[in-house]
MARGU-747026 format. One record per residue: x, z negated, y of N, C-alpha, C in turn. Coordinates in steps of 0.2 Angstrom, whole numbers, plus 5000, padded with zeros to 4 digits. Last residue first. Layout:
BEGIN
XZYXZYXZY;...
// end
This chain:
BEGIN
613552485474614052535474614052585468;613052365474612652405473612952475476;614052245479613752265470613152315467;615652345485615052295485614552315480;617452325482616752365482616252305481;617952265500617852255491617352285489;618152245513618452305509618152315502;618152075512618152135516618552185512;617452005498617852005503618052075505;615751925496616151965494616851975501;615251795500615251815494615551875491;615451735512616051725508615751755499;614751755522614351705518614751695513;615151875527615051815532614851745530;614951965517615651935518615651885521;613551965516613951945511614551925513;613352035529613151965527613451925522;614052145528614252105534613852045532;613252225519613952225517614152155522;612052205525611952155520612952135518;612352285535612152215536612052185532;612252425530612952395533612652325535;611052405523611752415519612152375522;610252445533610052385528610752375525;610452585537610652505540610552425537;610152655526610852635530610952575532;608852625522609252595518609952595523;608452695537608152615534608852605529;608652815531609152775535608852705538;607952835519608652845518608952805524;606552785513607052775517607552785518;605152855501606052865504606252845513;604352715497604452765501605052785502;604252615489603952685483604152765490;604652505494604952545488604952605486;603352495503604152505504604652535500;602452475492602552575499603052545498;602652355490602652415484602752475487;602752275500603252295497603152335492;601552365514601652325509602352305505;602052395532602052425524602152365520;602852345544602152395543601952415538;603452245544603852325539603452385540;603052145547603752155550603752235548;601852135540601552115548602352135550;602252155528601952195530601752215538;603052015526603252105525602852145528;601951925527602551915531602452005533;601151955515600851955522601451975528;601951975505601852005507601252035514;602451835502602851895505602551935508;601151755502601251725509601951815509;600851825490600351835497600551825501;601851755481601751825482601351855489;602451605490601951645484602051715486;603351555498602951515498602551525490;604851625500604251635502603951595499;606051595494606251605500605451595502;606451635481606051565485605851565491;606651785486605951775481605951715484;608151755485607851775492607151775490;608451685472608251655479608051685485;608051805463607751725464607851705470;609451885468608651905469608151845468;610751855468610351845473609551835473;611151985460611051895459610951835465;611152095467610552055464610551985460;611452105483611752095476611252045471;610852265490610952185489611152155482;610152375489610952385494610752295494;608952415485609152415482610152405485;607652385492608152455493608652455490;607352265489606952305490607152365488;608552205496608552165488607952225486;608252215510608852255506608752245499;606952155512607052225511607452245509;607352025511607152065504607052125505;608252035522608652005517608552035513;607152035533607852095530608252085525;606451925530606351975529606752025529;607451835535607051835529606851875524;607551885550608351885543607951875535;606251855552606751935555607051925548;606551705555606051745550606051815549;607251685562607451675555607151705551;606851745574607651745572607451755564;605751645575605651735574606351755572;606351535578605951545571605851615569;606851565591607251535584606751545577;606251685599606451635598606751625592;607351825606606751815603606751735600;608651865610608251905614607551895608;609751805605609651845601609051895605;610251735619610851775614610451835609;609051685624609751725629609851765626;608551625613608151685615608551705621;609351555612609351595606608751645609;609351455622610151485620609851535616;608151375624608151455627608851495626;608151325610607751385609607651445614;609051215614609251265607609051325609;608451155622609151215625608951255620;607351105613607251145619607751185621;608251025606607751075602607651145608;609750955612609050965612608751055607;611350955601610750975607610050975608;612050945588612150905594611650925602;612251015576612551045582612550985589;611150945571611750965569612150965573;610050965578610350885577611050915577;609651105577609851075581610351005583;609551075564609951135565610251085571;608250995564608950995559609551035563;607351115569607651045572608151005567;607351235561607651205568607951145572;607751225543607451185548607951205554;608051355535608351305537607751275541;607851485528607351455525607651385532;609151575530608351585535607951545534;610451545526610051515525609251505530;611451665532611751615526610951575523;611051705543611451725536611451685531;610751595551610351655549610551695542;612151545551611551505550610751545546;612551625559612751595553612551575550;612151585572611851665569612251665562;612051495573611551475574611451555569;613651485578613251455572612751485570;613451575588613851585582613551555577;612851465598612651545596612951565590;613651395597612951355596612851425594;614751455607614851415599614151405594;614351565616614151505616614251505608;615651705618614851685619614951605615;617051745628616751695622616051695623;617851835639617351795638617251775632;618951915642618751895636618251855636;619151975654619551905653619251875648;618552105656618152055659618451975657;619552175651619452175657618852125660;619352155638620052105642620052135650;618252215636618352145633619052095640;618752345640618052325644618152255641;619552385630619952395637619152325641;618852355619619152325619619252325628;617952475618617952425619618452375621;619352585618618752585622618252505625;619552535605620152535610619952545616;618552555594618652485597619252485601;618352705597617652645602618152585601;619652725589619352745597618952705600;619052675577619552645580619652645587;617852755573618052695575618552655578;618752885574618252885580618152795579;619452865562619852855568619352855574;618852845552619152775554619352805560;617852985552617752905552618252845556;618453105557618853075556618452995556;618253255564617753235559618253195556;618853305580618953315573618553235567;618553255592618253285590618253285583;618453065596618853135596618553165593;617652965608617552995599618053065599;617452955621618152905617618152945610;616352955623616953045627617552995622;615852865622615452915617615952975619;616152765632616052745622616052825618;615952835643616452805641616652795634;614552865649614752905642615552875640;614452765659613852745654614252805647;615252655664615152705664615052755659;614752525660614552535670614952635668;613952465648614452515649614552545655;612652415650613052405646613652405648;611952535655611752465658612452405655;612252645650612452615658612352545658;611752705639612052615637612252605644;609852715638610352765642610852675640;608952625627608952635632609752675634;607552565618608352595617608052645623;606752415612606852465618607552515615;606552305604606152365604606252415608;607252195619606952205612606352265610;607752205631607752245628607652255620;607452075637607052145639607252185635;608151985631607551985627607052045630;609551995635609552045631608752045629;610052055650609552005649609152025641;611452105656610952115653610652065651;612752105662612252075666611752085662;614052095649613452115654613152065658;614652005641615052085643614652105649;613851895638614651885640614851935643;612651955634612651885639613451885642;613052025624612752075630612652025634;613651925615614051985618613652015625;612451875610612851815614613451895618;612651925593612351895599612851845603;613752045593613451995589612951965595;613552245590613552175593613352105590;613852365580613452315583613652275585;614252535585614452485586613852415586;614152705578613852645583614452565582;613752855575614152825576614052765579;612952985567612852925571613452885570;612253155562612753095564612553045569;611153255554611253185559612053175557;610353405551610853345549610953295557;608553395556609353425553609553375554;607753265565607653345564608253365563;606953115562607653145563607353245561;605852985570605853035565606653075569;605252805567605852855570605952925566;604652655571604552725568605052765571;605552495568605352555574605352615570;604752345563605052415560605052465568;605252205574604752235568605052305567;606052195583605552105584605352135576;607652235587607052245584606352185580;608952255601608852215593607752245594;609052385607609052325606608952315599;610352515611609952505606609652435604;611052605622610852555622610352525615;611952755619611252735619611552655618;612352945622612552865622612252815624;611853085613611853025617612052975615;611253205609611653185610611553155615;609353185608609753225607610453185607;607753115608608353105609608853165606;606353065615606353105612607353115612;605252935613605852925617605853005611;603552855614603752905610604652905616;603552675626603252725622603852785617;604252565626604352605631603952665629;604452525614604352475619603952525624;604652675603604752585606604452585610;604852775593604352745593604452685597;605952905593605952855592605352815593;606753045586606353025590606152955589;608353165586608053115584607253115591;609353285582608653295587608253245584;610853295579610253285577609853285582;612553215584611953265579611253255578;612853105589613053155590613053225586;612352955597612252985594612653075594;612952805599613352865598612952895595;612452645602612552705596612552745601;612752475604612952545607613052585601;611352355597611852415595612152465601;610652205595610852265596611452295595;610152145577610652155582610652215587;609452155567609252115571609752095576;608252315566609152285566608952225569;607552445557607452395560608052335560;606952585559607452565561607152485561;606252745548606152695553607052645553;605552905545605852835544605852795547;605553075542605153005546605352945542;606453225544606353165541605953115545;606353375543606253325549606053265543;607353535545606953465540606953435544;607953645550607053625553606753565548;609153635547609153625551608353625554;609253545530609253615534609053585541;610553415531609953455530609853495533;611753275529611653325529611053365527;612253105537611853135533611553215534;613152995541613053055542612553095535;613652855552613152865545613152945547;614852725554614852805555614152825550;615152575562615052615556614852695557;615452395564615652475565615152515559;614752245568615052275562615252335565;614952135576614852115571615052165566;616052085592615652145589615552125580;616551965597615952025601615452085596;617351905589617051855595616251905597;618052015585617551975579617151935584;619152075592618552075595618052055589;620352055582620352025590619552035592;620252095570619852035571620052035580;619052255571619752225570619752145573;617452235562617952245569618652235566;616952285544617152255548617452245554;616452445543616652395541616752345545;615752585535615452545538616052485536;614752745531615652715531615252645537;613252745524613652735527614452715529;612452805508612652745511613352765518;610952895502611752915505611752835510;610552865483610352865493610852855498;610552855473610552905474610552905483;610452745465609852805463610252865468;611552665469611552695462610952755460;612252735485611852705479611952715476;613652825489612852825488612752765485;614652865505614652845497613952825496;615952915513615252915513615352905504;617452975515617352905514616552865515;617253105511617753055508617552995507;616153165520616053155514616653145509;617153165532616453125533616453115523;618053245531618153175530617653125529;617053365526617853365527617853265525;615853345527616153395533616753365531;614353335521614853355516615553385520;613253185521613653265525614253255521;612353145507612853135513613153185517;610753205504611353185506611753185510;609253105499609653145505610253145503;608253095484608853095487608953165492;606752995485607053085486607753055488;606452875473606552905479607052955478;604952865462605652875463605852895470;
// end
């Protein structure tokens, strides 16, 4: 059974925080407002409340990067860059090749922003495959690096801190004359949603361009090749179906998805660092966060649930 955390209980945060069915605190989390859909994939606020010397271990793993907000908690991170020890802060968060170990000390707040691929190409100078596994100060991102995170108003207000970053974002979209990232990119990240099992070379036909572009456009935009893309998405798919934040009618086909029980959980294991019976059997609370708000952002993208609607593990 897994240990229930819970949701922080401060006024507005614990209105619009919502659980599982076992019991596992779910994140406010929804789609951009549509002018910046182009750039940003989802929003969301996660808050989670404990005594002040609890230390949770868990892990992160996203296949987007993220400007987060952190504004509670004395987190720690496992990347690229070696152990990262983190307080309040405005962070550059890459996408993730495999699981980031990450430990949290008392309650947490986090706020963030994910990005689609192809944004950090279009918004920045950033080269997004160097920051895979990495989280970094968001300067790099954001030329004035606490801009995103002074935008949050004090008062404990979900929608409205996210409306703030996207009036903040937003100023930085039409200050650079809106760019668009590459159409090929969109798909391709469509595509991953919808059907991780696809043929590349297909893909590519499809679309119209060499296999070759294809594979340097997706290691620009996603920051790792096309097969590792799909195979990332595979496996995040049945973590959630794992966790329990996926719509179980689905469940056989995320299963076909794999070859035999062996071929899963070789995959999982080399991705999760953990078998899928540990994974289940360990409490994840913010693993399952973020597994949530991607799957809620998957289904919609896949037209199987519509924006706002209660989702089928609510």
């Amino acid at each position: 059974m897994n240990k229930r955390v819970r949701p922080a209980v401060d006024g507005a945060l614990a209105a619009l925080h919502g659980v599982t069915r076992d019991g596992q605190p779910l994140s406010y989390n929804r789609a951009p407002a549509p002018d910046l859909a182009p750039w940003v994939a989802r929003l969301y606020v996660a808050a989670v409340d404990a005594p002040p010397d609890h230390r949770l271990e868990c892990g992160l793993f996203a296949d987007q990067a993220f400007l987060r907000m952190q504004l509670a908690g004395a987190w720690t991170a496992q990347t690229r860059d070696g152990l990262l020890s983190l307080g309040r802060a405005s962070l550059l968060v890459g996408p993730q090749s495999r699981r980031m170990p990450i430990t949290v000390t008392g309650a947490f707040v986090s706020v963030g922003i994910a990005l689609r691929p192809g944004a950090c190409h279009v918004l920045s100078a950033l080269k997004l495959h160097e920051y895979v596994d990495r989280i970094v100060p968001m300067d790099g991102f954001d030329p004035a690096g606490r801009r995103l995170i002074d935008a949050i108003p004090g008062e404990g207000d979900p929608e409205g801190w996210l409306r703030s970053l996207e009036a903040a974002l937003r100023e930085q979209v039409d200050r650079l004359g809106r760019p668009l990232p590459d159409p090929v990119t969109a798909r391709f990240e469509a595509l991953s949603l919808r059907d991780p099992t696809a043929s590349i070379a297909d893909f590519a036909r499809e679309v119209g361009i060499e296999q070759r572009r294809l594979e340097r456009l997706v290691r620009r935009d996603f920051g790792m090749p096309p097969k590792q893309v799909l195979r990332r998405a595979r496996a995040l798919d049945m973590a959630s179906h794992l966790r329990g934040v996926a719509d179980q009618a689905e469940a056989d086909e995320l299963a076909l998805r794999y070859y035999d029980q062996s071929h899963l959980i070789r995959e999982f294991t080399e991705l999760f660092g953990m078998p899928p019976r540990q994974f289940v059997a360990t409490p994840q609370p913010i693993m399952t966060l973020a597994l949530e708000s991607r799957q809620a952002r998957r289904l919609e993208a896949i037209e199987r649930l519509k924006p706002g609607a209660p989702r089928p593990w609510e």
